[in-house]
N, C-alpha and C positions, 0 to 999 in steps of 0.2 A: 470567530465567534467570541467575543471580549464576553467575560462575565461580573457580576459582583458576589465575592465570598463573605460572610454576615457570620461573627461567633460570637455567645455571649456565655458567656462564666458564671454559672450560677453558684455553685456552692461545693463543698470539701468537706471529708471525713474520714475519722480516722485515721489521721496525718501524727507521723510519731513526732514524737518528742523531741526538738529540738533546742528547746532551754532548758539547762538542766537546772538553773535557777528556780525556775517557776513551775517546770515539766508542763511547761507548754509549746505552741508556737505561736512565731506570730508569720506568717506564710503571706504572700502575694502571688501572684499568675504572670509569666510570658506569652502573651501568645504570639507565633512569629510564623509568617509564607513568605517564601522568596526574602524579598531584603527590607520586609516592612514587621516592626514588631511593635506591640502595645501591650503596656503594662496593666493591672488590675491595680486596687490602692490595698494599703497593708491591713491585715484584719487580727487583730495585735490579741496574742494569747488565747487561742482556742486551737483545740482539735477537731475543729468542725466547723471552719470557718463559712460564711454565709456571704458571698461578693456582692450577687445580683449584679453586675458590672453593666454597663450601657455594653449597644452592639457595637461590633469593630468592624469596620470594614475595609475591606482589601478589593479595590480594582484591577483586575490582573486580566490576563488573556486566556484563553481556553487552554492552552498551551502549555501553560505554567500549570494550570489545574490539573492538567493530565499527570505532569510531570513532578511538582513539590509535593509534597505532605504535609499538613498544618502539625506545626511545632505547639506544643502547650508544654511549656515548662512549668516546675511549682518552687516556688524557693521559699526561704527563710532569709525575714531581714534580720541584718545585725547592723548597729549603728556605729560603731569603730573599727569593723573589720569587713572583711567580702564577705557577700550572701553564701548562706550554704544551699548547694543543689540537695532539695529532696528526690525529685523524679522528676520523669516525661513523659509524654501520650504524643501517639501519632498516629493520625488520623487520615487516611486516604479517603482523597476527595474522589474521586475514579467512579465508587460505584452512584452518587450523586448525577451524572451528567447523562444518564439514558434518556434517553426519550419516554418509556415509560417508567422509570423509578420514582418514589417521592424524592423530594427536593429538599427535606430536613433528615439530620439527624442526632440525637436526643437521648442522652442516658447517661450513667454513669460507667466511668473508664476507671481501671486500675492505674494509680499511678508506679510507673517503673523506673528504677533504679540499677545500672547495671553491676553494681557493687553487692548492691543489698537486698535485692527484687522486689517486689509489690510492696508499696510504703503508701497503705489508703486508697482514696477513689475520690476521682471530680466529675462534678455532673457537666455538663457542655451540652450546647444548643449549635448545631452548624447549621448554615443555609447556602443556598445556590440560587441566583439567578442569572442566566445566561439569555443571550440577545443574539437573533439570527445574524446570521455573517454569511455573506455570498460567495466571498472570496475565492476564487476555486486556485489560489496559491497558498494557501492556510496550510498548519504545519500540524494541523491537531487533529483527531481521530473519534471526536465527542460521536456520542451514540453507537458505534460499532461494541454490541456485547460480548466480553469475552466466559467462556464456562471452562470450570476444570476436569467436570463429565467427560468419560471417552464415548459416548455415546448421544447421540440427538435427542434434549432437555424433554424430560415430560413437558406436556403442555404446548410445546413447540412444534410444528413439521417444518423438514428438507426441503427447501424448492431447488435450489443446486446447490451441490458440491463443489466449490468453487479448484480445491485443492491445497498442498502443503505449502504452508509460510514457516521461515526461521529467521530468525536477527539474533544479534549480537554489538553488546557493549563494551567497551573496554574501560577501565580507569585506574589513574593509582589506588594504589591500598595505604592510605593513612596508617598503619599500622609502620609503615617502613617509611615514612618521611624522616626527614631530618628536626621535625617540630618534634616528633613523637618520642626524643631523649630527654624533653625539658617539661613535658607535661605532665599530666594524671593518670592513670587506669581508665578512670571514668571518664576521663574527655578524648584519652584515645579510642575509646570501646564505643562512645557516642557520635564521634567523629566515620566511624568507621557503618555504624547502624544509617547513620542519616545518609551518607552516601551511597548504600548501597536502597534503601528508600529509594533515593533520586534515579539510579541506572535502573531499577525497576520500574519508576514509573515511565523515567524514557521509554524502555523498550518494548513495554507495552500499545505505547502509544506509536509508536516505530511499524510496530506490527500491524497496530489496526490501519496505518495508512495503507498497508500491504493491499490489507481486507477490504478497503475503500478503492484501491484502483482494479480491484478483480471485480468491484462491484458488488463485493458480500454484508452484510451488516452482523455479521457473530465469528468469533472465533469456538468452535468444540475442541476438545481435550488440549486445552493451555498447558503448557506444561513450561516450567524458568527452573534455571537450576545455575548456580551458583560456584565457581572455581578459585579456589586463592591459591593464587600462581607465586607467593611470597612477594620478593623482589620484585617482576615483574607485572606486577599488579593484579586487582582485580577482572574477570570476563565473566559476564550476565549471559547467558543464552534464552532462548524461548524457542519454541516450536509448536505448534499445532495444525488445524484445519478451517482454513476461511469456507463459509457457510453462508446461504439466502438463509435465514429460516422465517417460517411466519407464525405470529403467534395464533395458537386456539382459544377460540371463544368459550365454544362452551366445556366444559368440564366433563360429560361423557363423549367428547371429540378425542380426547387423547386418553382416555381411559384402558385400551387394548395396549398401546406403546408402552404403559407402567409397567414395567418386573415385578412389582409386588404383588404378592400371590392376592385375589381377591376372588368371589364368587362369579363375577362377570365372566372373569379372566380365564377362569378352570371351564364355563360352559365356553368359550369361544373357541379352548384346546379341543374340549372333544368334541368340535362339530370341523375340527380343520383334518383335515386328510393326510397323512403320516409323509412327509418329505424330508430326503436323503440328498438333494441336490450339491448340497455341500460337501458330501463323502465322493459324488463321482468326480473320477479323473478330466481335466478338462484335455489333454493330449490325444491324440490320436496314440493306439497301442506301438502301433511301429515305429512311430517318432517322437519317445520320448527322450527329454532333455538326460532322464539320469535311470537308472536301473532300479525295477520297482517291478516286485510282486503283485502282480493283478488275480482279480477275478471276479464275478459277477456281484452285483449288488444282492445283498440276501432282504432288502424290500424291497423296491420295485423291479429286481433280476434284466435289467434291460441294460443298464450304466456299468462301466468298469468300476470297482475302488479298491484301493491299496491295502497291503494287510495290516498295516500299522498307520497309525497318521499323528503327525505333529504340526500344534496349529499353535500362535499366539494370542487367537481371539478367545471372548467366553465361547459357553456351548450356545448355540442357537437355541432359541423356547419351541422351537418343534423338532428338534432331534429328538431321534426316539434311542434311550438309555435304559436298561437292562442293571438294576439294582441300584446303589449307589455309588459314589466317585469317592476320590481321597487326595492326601495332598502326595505330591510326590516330589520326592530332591536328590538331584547330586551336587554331592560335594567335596572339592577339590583342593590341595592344596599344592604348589610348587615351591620350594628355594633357588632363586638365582641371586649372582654375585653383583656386590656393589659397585656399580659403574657411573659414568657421567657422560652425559650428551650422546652420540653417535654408537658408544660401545653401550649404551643402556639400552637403548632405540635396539638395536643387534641382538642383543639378550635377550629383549623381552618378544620380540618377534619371531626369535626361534625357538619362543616355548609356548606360544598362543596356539598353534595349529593343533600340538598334540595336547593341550587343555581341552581345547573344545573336541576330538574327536574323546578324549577318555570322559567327560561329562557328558558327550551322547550316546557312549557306550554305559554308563552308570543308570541314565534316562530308560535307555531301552530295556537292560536287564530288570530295573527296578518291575518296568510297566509288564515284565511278563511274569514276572513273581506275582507282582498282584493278579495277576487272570484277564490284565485288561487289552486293550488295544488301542485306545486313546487319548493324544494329552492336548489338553487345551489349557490356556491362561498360562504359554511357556514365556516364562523371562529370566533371563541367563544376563549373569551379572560377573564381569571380571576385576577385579581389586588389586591394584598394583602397588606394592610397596616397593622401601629401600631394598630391604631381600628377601620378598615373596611376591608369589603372585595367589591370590583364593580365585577360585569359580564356585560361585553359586547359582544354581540350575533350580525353578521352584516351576511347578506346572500341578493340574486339576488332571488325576486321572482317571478314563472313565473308559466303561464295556459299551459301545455302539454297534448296534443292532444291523447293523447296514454292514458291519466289516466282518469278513469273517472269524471264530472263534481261533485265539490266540493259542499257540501253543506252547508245552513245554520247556523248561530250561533244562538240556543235556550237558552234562561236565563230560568232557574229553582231556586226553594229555599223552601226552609220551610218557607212557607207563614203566617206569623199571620192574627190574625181576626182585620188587620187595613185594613177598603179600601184607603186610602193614600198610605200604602206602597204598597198593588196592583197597583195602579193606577201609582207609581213611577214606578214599574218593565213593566207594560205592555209600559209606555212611551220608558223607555231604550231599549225593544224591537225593537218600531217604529222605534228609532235612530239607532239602529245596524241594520236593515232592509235597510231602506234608505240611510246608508251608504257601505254597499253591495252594493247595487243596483248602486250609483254615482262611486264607483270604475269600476264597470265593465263596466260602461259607460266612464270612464276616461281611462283607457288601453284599451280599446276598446274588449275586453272579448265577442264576441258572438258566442259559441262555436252551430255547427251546431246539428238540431235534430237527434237522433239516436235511431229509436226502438230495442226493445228487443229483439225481434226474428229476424231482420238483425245482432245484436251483436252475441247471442245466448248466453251470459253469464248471471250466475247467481246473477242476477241483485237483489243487498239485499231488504227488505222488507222494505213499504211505512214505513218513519216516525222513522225507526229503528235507536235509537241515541246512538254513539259511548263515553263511560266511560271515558275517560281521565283526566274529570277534579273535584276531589272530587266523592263522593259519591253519586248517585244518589237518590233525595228524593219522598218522596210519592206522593207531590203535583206537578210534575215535569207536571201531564200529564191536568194539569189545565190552562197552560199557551196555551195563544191562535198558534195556529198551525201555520208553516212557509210554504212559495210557492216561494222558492226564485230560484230553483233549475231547469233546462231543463231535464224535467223526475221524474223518481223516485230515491232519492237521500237521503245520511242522513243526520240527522240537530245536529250539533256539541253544544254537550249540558256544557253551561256555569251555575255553579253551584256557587248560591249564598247563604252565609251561614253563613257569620260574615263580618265581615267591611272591613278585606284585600279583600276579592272576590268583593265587591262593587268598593272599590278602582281601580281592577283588568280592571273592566267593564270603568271605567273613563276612566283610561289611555290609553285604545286602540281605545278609542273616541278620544283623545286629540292629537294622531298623526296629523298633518295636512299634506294633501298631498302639492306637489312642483307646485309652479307656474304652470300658463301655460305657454306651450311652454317649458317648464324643464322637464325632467327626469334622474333617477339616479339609479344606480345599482355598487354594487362591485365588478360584473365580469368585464372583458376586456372587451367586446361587449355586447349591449345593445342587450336582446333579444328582435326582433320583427323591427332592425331600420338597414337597409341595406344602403341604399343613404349618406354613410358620405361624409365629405368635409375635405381636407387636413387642414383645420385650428384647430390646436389642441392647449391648453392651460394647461401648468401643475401649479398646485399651492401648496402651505403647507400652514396650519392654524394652529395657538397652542392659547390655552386658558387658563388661569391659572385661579382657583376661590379658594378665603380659606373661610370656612365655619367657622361661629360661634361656639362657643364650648357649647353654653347653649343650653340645651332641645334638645339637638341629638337625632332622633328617625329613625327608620328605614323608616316611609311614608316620612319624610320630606326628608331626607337625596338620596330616590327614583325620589322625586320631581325636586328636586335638579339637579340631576346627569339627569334629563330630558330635563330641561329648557336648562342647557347648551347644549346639542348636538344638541337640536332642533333650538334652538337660533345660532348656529354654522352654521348650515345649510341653515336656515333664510338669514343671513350672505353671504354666497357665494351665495346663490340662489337674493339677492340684487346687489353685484357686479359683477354676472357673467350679468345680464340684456343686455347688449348690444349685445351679440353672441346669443338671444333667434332665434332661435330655439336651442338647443343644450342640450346635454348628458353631465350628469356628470358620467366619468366609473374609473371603478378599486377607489371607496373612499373606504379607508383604516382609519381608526379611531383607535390610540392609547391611554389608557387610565393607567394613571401612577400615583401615591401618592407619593410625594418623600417627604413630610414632614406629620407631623400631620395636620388633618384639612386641608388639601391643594391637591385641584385637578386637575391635567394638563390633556388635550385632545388637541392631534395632528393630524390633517385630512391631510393625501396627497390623491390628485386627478387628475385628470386631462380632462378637458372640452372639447367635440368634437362638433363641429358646424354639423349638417344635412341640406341635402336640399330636402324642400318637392315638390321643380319643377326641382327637377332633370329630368323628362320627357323633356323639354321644349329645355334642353340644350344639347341635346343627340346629332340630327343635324349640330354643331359646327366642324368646322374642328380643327384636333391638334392645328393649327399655331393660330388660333384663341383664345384655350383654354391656350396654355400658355401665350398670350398678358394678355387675360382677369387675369390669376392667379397672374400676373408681375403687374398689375395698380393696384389688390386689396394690393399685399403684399406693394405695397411703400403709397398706400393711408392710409392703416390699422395705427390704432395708440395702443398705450397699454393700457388695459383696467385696467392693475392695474403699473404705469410706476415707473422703479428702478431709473430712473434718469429725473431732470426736470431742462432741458436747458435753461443759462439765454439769453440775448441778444447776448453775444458775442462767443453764439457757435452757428453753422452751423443746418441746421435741416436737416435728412439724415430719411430716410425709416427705420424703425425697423421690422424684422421679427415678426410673431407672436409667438416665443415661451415665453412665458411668465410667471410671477409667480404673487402669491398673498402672502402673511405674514400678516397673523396679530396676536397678543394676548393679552388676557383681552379686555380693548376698545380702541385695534391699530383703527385707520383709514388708509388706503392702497391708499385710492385715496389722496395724498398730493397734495393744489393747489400750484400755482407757484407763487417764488418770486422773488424779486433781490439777489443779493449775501449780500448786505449792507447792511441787515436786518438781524442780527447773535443774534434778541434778545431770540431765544427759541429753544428748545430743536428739534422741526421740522427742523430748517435750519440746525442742526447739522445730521443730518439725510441727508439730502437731501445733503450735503458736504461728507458725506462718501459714499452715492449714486455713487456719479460721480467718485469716486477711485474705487466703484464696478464695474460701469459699465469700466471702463476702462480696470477692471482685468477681463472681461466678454468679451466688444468685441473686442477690439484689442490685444487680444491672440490668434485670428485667422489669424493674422502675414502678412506674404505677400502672394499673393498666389500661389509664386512659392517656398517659405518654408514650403507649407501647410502640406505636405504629404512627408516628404524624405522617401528613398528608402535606403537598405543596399549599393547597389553598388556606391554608392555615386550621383546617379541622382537622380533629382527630378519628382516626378512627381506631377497634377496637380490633387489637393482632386475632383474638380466636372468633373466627365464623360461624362455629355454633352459638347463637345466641344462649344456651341454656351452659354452655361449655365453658366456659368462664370462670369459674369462681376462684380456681387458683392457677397462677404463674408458676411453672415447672422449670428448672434445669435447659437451656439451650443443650439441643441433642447433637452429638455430631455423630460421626457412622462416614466411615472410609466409601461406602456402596454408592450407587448413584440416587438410591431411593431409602424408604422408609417401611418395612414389614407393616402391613395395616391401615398406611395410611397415603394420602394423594399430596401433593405438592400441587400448592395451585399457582404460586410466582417463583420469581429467581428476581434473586438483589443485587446480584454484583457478585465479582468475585473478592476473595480475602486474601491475602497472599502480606505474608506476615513474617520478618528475620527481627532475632535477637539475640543478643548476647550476654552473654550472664559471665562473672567472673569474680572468683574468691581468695582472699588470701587467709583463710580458717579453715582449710577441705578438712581438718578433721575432725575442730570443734564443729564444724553442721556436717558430719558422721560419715566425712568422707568422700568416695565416686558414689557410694549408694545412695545416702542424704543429700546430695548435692544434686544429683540427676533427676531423685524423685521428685525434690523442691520445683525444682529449674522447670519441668513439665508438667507441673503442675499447673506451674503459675503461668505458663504459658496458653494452658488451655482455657485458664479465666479468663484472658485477655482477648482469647478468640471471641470466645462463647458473649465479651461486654461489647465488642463492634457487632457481632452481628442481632446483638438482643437493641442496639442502639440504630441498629437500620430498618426496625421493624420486626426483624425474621425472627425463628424460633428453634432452627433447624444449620447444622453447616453437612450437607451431601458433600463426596468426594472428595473427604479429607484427605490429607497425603502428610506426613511430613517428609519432605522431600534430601533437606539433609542434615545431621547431628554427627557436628563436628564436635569432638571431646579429645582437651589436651590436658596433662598435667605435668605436676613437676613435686613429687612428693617429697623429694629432697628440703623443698621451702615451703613445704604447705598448700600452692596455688594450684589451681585448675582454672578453666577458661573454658567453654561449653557456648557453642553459635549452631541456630535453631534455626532453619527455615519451613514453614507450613503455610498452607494454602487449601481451597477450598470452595464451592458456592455456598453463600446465605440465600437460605428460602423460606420462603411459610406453608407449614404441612398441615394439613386438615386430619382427624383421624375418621376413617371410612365408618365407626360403630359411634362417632358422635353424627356424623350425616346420617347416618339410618335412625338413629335417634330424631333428628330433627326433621325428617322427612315422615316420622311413623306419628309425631304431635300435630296439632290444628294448624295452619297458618294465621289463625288471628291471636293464638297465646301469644302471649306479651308475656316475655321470663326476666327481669332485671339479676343483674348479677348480684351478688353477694360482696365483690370488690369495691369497696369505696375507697377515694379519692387520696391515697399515704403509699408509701413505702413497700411492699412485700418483701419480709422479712420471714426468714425459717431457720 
């Protein structure tokens, strides 16, 4: 399928200073696919130069569209010496090629520098036209859509599951060529971006052939992830799920399939009939694979299920849950010795079995402290260093109605003839007692009484305590008895017997639950918490810690790796204070070693506001709900803000989609200053701030460029005709959806690496000024591709991985980002009631005329 690619360069701004002469520049355009590039002419002495350039066109093959990236370089002419590189845009053609996507894409892109980061913004026009091809020896994969949703796209139904696809690239890493002693920072860093461009758009395109000979046209939960093997080069993986799916027409067709909590939605729960399907055992009792506590289902009492269940999925929307959920974690940490090749391989394999059995001993104790019996959203994560190894274990835990009530934790031990240390175990007791007890009273755990002869299952014997943890000892049955349990229940016996099992007992004390008014979980939805509010907040947090190299042990090195993620969490649960009541869902926790002694932890999340007098506001007519939703969006301010306006800029409404950055000891909340105060490392922040935000919000362009269409008209991105008047903030949100609102297309995916790199880490303030920078500017550059393909929205962000090196001896760091994601366009559900409660012959013109939006 040959196509013709069509760019035309209209215009630039905000482009620094490259003469110092005049303190101007005088700047020209590359644009370059495959091995064909064309120049713009030089537009001499401006910072906001105006090209209009004629179109360029490239004849290339589908193939290559899958596979390059259109290159927009910006340079500055010098006439006696080499141009100087200002930045680059890259542009992936990929989501252009659907069958239903538009066919332009239009806006302004931050220009990037991987030296310097965001240096201004170019407007750009791309086109696509592509020409049927029969060929059924073709190498390309046009039309097969891929999503990074783990779940089947609103909007969309399943016609088959076709099954799992995986591929794999390999290639050198430029970074270790023998070119790369004689060159630049920047052109090895660029060298290194553009190729891994290119192996990503290979192997995507690799994969959807997968999808084309299963006969599927969608890939669900895409998932690429990224290895630098040093020496050995670079390896791309991918994996997901080839998929028929068919799109829905009309918009109350997939309106049940949305998560978002809506009024449809709540009357369709309570007319559905309460199902447990997912808690029965599917084995037959007598021949089960593994040894497992049965007994009747306590809803429909006909089905086996287990007394404990660990699951990796979210919770199903008709499980029925008994208070609310929380996050739950273990975490681990080991020292092994420095080896190479076979004796690594050796080491590291005789310490993984008992990692994972002590993290699902960590898992269990944790989930019976809390009062629960279920974890869902489990993802266990192992981190191999030169001499460590981390486990991180993060899972949603929750009381299900169907399993029976959890019991007790009982301390046992081989008791000596001290009464101190009796008197120390029966204390610990009291405390794990009493902390039972305040959990079920904090998720609100009051599960209803159930005799035995209404169940009719064989309800195990009083006191009967479950072996899981060590060996059970003689004096086990001397410790004073537990009643913590609605019934006859067993008491989960914690086995103390040396200093680690004490230790063991500590740390599941030391957890501190989340403020009030806070809760958190790593599924999408909060079990137990229905009344959201469209104000959602996404954030990233990165930590960097380097540990001592004396006296490494494995308690302290445990301790360690505690304090920071508790400390982490501490953290947001400080600055998120203002939106309390509110959820923190989908925390995702990254944990990576990229050097000796040195530990990063990356949390993305994202904060949903609840309301607990949603009763109160039910009586409101539409017209009313969206005045109310319009006063809070322009009163709302940022609770963690990317830019801090001095006097001589305007002050304009910001949406709430918002981020937080911090690492080591960032501070996020920056106060305000003048511009004239350049004496520290804060105001250089808060000066590339305002180049972010620029490359943030006004790349939502005009809003009759928002959204072009193939046939050359435009249409308007917001659907409510009266809904219009102002261009917001591009939202993103880790979740598959949007609190309050419908998704009514998917654009393509985004799948976006870069690399940042400094040799000043401490004039720009450091790993903390440097990382906040780095992610920041990253998030403009999402949020200008997908404002530039129409959408308004990126669902199922991920950042996948943040790699962070330095070398503080010389000042340098080096920091490479990969994120991904779908762009979509979200409609909000209280502008459609708005627009379905007016005439259909109003006629509302918007308030937006034909310029810039600017805030």
């Amino acid at each position: 399928m040959p196509g013709k690619l069509k760019v035309k360069i209209v215009a630039g701004r905000h482009l620094p200073v490259m003469d110092r002469a005049s303190d101007l520049t005088d700047a020209f355009v590359e644009v370059k696919f495959g091995n064909t590039t064309f120049k713009t002419d030089v537009y001499l002495k401006s910072l906001n130069p105006q090209w209009n350039s004629e179109w360029f066109k490239f004849e290339v093959d589908d193939e290559d569209l899958q596979d390059e990236p259109l290159q927009i370089t910006v340079l500055d002419h010098d006439t006696y010496s080499a141009n100087d590189a200002i930045g680059k845009v890259y542009i992936d053609i990929d989501p252009l090629l659907y069958s239903e996507a538009a066919t332009v894409i239009s806006g302004w892109f931050p220009i990037y520098d991987t030296i310097h980061g965001i240096r201004g913004e170019i407007n750009v026009v791309v086109k696509v036209d592509l020409f049927n091809d029969l060929n059924r020896f073709r190498q390309s994969s046009c039309g097969v859509k891929f999503f990074c949703t783990t779940s089947i796209p609103k909007c969309y139904r399943a016609v088959i599951i076709h099954g799992f696809v995986e591929e794999l690239v390999v290639n050198e890493d430029p970074e270790y060529q023998w070119i790369d002693r004689i060159r630049t920072p920047r052109a090895s860093n660029e060298a290194r971006q553009r190729l891994i461009s290119l192996m990503s758009g290979e192997l995507q395109r690799k994969i959807g052939l997968k999808v084309l000979e299963m006969r599927g046209n969608a890939v669900v939960g895409y998932l690429q992830c990224f290895d630098l093997e040093g020496e050995s080069g670079l390896v791309v993986r991918a994996i997901g799920t080839a998929c028929t799916l068919d799109k829905l027409s009309s918009p109350a067709a997939f309106l049940p399939a949305c998560n978002s909590p809506s009024k449809e939605m709540k009357e369709l729960e309570e007319n559905l009939p309460t199902r447990c399907g997912f808690c029965h055992i599917p084995y037959d009792e007598l021949n089960m694979p593994f040894p497992a506590h049965l007994t009747y289902c306590y809803n429909c009492r006909k089905q086996k299920v287990p007394d404990v269940l660990f699951t990796t999925i979210d919770l199903p929307t008709d499980a029925t849950v008994i208070g609310k959920g929380c996050l739950i974690q273990a975490r681990l940490c080991r020292l092994k010795k420095k080896a190479q090749a076979e004796a690594n391989a050796t080491a590291i394999s005789n310490l993984l079995p008992f990692m994972e059995y002590e993290v699902h001993t960590q898992l269990m104790n944790k989930l019976k402290l809390k009062g629960m019996n279920a974890l869902f959203g489990l993802r266990i994560q192992i981190t191999v260093g030169e001499n460590m190894l981390m486990g991180l274990a993060s899972a949603t835990g929750v009381y299900l109605a169907a399993l029976p009530t959890p019991g007790g934790i009982q301390i046992a031990g081989k008791t000596p003839n001290d009464g101190s240390y009796e008197q120390h175990i029966s204390h610990m007791q009291k405390k794990i007692n009493d902390t039972i007890a305040k959990n079920k009273e904090l998720y609100e755990i009051n599960p209803p009484e159930i005799s035995e002869e209404i169940i009719g299952s064989p309800i195990p014997e009083p006191r009967q305590r479950s072996r899981l943890l060590r060996s059970q000892s003689e004096s086990s049955d001397e410790v004073t008895e537990l009643d913590l349990s609605h019934g006859k229940k067993d008491a989960f016996v914690l086995e103390i017997d040396d200093t680690d099992a004490m230790e063991d007992v500590h740390s599941l004390l030391t957890d501190v639950p989340p403020p009030s008014g806070f809760y958190s979980c790593n599924t999408e939805i909060m079990p137990g918490i229905n009344n959201w509010t469209s104000e959602i907040q996404m954030f990233t947090s990165v930590r960097v810690i380097r540990l001592s190299s004396l006296n490494l042990t494995n308690q302290a090195l445990n301790k360690n790796f505690n304090d920071l993620c508790e400390n982490l969490l501490k953290s947001l649960y400080f600055k998120l204070r203002s939106m309390i009541p509110c959820c923190l869902c989908h925390v995702n926790f990254t944990v990576s070693l990229p050097e000796d002694e040195l530990i990063q932890v990356t949390v993305t999340a994202v904060a949903i506001t609840f309301d607990k007098n949603q009763a109160l506001q039910t009586t409101k007519t539409p017209v009313e709900k969206s005045l109310q939703r319009a006063s809070t969006d322009n009163e709302e301010l940022l609770q963690f803000p990317l830019e801090l306006c001095s006097d001589s800029l305007p002050s304009h409404p910001f949406p709430p989609a918002k981020e937080h950055l911090e690492s080591a000891s960032s501070n996020s909340g920056i106060p305000a200053a003048q511009r004239d105060r350049c004496s520290s490392w804060i105001e250089l922040i808060k000066l590339k701030a305002q180049t972010i935000r620029r490359g943030s919000i006004k790349t939502t362009m005009t809003v009759e460029k928002a959204s072009p269409v193939g046939d050359g008209n435009f249409r308007n991105r917001s659907a409510p005709p009266c809904a219009n008047s102002t261009v917001g903030v591009v939202k993103m949100t880790p979740l598959s959806f949007i609190p309050g609102a419908k998704i009514t297309k998917y654009l393509g995916i985004i799948n976006m690496f870069f690399i940042r790199e400094t040799t000043s880490l401490r004039e720009e303030g450091g790993v903390s000024g440097f990382l906040h920078a780095f992610i920041a500017e990253v998030f403009a550059m999402v949020r200008a591709h997908v404002a530039a393909l129409g959408g308004n929205a990126v669902v199922s962000y991920i950042m996948k991985q943040c790699v962070f090196m330095e070398n503080p001896n010389k000042n340098q760091a080096q920091c490479l980002i990969n994120v991904s994601g779908d762009a979509v366009v979200f409609v909000r559900e209280s502008d459609l009631e708005v627009v379905s409660s007016q005439q259909p012959t109003t006629n509302c013109q918007s308030s937006c005329t034909e310029g810039e939006v600017t805030t």
